[in-house]
SEDREN-89585 format. One record per residue (C-alpha): residue number from 1; x negated, y, z negated. Coordinates in nm, 3 decimals. Example, Ala and Ser with C-alpha at 12.3 -4.5 7.8 and 13.67 -1.06 7.14 Angstrom:
2
<r 1,<-1.230,-0.450,-0.780>>
<r 2,<-1.367,-0.106,-0.714>>
This chain:
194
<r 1,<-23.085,17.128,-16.654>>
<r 2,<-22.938,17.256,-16.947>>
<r 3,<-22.985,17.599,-17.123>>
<r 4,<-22.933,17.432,-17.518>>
<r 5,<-22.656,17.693,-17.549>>
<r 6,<-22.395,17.507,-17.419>>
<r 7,<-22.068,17.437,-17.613>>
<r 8,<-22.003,17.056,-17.726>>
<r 9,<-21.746,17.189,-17.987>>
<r 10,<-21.454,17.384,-17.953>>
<r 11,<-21.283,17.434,-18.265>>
<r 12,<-20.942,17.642,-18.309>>
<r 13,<-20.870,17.751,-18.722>>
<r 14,<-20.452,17.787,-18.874>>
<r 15,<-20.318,17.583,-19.093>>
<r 16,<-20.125,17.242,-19.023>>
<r 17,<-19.761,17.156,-19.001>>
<r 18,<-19.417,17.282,-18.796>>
<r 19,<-19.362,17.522,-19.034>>
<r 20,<-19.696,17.684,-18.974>>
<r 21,<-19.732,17.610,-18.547>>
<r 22,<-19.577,17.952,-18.458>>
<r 23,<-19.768,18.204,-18.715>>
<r 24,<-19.997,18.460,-18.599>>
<r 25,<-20.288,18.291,-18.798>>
<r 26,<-20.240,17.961,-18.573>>
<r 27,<-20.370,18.143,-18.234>>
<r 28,<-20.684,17.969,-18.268>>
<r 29,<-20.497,17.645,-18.250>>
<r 30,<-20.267,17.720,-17.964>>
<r 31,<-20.591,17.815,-17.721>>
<r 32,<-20.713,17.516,-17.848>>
<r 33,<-20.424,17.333,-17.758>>
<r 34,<-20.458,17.509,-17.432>>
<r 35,<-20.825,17.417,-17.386>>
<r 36,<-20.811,17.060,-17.439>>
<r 37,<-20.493,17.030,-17.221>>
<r 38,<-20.663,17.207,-16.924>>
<r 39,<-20.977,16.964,-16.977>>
<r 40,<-20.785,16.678,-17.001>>
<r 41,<-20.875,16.605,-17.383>>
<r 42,<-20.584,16.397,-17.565>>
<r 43,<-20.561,16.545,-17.947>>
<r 44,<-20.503,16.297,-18.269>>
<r 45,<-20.505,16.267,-18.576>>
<r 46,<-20.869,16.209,-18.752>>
<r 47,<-20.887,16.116,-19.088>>
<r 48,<-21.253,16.111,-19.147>>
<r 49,<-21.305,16.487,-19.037>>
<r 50,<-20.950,16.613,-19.201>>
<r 51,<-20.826,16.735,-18.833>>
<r 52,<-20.677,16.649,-18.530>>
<r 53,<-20.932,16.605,-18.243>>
<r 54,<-21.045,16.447,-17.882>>
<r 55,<-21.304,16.485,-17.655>>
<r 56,<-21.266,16.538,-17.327>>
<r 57,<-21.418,16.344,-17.010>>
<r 58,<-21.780,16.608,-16.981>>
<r 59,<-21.801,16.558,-17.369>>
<r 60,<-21.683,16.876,-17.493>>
<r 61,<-21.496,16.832,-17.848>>
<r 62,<-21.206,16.998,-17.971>>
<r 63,<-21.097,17.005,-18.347>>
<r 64,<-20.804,17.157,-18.525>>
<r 65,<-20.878,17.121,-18.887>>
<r 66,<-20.571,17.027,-19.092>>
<r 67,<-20.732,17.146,-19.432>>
<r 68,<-20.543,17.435,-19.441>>
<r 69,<-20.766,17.814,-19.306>>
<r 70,<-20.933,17.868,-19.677>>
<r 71,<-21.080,17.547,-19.625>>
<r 72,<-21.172,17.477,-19.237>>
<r 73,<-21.561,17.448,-19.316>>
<r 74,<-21.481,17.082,-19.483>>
<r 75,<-21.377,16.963,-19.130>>
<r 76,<-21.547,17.191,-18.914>>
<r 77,<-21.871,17.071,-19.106>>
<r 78,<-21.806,16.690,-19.114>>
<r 79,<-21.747,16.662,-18.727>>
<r 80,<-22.081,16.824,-18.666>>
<r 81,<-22.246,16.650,-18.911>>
<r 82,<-22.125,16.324,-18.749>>
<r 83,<-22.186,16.402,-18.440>>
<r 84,<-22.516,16.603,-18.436>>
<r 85,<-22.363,16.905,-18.300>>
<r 86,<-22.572,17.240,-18.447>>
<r 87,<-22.411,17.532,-18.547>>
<r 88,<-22.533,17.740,-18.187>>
<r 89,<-22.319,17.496,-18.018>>
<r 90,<-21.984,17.568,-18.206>>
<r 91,<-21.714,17.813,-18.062>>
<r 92,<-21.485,17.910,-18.295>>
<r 93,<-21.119,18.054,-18.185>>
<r 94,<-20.968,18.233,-18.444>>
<r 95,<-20.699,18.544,-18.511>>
<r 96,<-20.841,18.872,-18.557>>
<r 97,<-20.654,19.189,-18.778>>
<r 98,<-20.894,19.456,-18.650>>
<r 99,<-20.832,19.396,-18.248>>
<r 100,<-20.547,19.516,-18.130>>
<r 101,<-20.228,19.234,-18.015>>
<r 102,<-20.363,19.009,-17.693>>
<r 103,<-20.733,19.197,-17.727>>
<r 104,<-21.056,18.921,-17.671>>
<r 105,<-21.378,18.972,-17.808>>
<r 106,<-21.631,18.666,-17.772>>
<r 107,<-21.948,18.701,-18.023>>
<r 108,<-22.215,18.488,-18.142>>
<r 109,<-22.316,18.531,-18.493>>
<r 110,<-22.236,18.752,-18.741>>
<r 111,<-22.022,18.807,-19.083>>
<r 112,<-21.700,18.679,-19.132>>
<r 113,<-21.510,19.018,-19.115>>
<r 114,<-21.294,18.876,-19.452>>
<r 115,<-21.147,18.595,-19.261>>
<r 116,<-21.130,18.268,-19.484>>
<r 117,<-21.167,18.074,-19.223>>
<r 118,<-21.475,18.181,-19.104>>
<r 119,<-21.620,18.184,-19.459>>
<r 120,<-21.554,17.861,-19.518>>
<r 121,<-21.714,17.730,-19.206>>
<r 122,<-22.028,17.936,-19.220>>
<r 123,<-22.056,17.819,-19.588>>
<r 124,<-22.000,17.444,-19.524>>
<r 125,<-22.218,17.504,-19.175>>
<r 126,<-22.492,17.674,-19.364>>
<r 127,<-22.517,17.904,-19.102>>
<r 128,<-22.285,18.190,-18.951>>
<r 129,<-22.485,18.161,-18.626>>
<r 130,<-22.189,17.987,-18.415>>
<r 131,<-21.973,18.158,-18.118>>
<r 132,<-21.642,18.294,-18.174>>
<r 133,<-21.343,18.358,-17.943>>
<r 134,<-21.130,18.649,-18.121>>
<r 135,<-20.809,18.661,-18.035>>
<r 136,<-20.633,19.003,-18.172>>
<r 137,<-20.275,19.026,-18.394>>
<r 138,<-20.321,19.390,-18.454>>
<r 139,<-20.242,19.500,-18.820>>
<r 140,<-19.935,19.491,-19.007>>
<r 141,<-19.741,19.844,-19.053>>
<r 142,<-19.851,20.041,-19.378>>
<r 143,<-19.757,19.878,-19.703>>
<r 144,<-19.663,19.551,-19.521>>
<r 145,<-19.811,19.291,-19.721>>
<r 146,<-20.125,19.145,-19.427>>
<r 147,<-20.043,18.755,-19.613>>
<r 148,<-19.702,18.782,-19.496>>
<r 149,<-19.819,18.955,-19.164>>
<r 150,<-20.067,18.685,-19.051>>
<r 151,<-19.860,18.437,-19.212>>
<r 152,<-19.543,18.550,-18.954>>
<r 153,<-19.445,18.482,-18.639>>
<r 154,<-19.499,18.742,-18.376>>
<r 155,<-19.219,18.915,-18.212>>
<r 156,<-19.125,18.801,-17.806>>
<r 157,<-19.363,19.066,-17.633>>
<r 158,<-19.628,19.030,-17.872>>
<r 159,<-19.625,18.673,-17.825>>
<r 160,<-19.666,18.681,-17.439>>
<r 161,<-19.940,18.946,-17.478>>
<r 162,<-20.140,18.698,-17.708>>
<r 163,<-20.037,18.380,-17.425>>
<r 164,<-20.157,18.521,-17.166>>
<r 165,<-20.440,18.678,-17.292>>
<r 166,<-20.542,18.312,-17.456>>
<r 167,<-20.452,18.172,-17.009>>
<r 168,<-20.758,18.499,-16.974>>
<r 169,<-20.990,18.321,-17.190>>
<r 170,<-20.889,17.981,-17.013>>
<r 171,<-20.942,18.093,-16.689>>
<r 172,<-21.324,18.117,-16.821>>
<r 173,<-21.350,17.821,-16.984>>
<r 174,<-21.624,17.659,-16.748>>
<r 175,<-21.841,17.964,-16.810>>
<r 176,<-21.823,17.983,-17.175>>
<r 177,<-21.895,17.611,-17.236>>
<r 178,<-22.186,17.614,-17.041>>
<r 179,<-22.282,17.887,-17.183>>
<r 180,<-22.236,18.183,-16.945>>
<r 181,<-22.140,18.384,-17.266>>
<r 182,<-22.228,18.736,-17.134>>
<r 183,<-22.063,18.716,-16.819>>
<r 184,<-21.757,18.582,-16.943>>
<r 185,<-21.774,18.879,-17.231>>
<r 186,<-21.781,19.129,-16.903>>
<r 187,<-21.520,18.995,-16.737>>
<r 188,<-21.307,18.970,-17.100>>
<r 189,<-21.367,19.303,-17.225>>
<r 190,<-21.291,19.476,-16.825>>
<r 191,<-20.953,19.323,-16.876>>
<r 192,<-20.933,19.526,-17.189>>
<r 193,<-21.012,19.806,-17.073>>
<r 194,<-20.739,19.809,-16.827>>
């Protein structure tokens, strides 16, 4: 039986090309990368919903949208649309300024803290009432521009932090998609704290 909270899309926000892969903004794309390699879900190119997608074999989507951040909603919106999947049943992965490097918060609802790309998916959605994975990059030094920050690649150690923080979240995968939010939370924010 199924609780009507479980995930049938897993979307990861950053913006598209090599030159782009590596930035701090793209960590929602590399756990998605992760995600839908773990499930067995081959990514391409979709044309129709401006991303690069696949499903894998218990029906969970995944969706990178190649709009560029500012404008995720467009593709985040037009996958959902197509396929009937409602807002509730949307994870979102995306970077986070105000968690510390490697630090994973999971929510459900909520503003969009000044990230882009969560505006523009709870404005194209019509609804900000979708589950996020937040993955943190910490903050830039004082009177570092945060563009150039989030738009930069993160040093060695910061970048293994992040991995293996995003192999955490993984690891959980089968109790966030069906739903086991809270307990996956507990076990997430334990690791934290350690």
């Amino acid at each position: 039986m199924t609780s009507g909270k479980e995930i049938r899309l897993v979307v990861g926000v950053g913006n598209p090309g090599e030159s782009h892969q590596n930035d701090r903004h793209n960590v929602g794309f590399w756990l998605v990368d992760g995600w839908a390699s773990k499930n067995e879900a081959s990514l391409s190119p979709s044309v129709r919903h401006s991303g690069i997608s696949g499903k894998c074999p218990n029906g969970v989507s995944f969706l990178k949208p190649t709009t560029y951040m500012n404008l995720s909603g467009q593709s985040v919106a037009s996958y959902a649309n197509y396929y009937s999947i409602e807002a509730k049943n949307i994870l979102v992965a995306h970077d986070d300024l105000d968690l510390s490097v490697g630090c994973v918060r999971l929510k459900y609802g909520g503003g969009h803290g000044g990230h882009n790309g969560l505006r523009s998916i709870t404005q194209s959605l019509g609804s900000d009432a979708y589950y996020r994975v937040r993955i943190g990059i910490g903050r830039p030094e004082s009177g570092r521009d945060v563009s150039s920050f989030v738009l930069g690649k993160p040093g060695a150690k910061e970048r293994l932090i992040i991995s293996s923080r995003i192999d955490d979240v993984l690891a959980l995968s089968d109790e966030i998609m069906s739903g086991s939010f809270e307990s996956a939370m507990n076990v997430l924010n334990r690791r934290d704290d350690n």
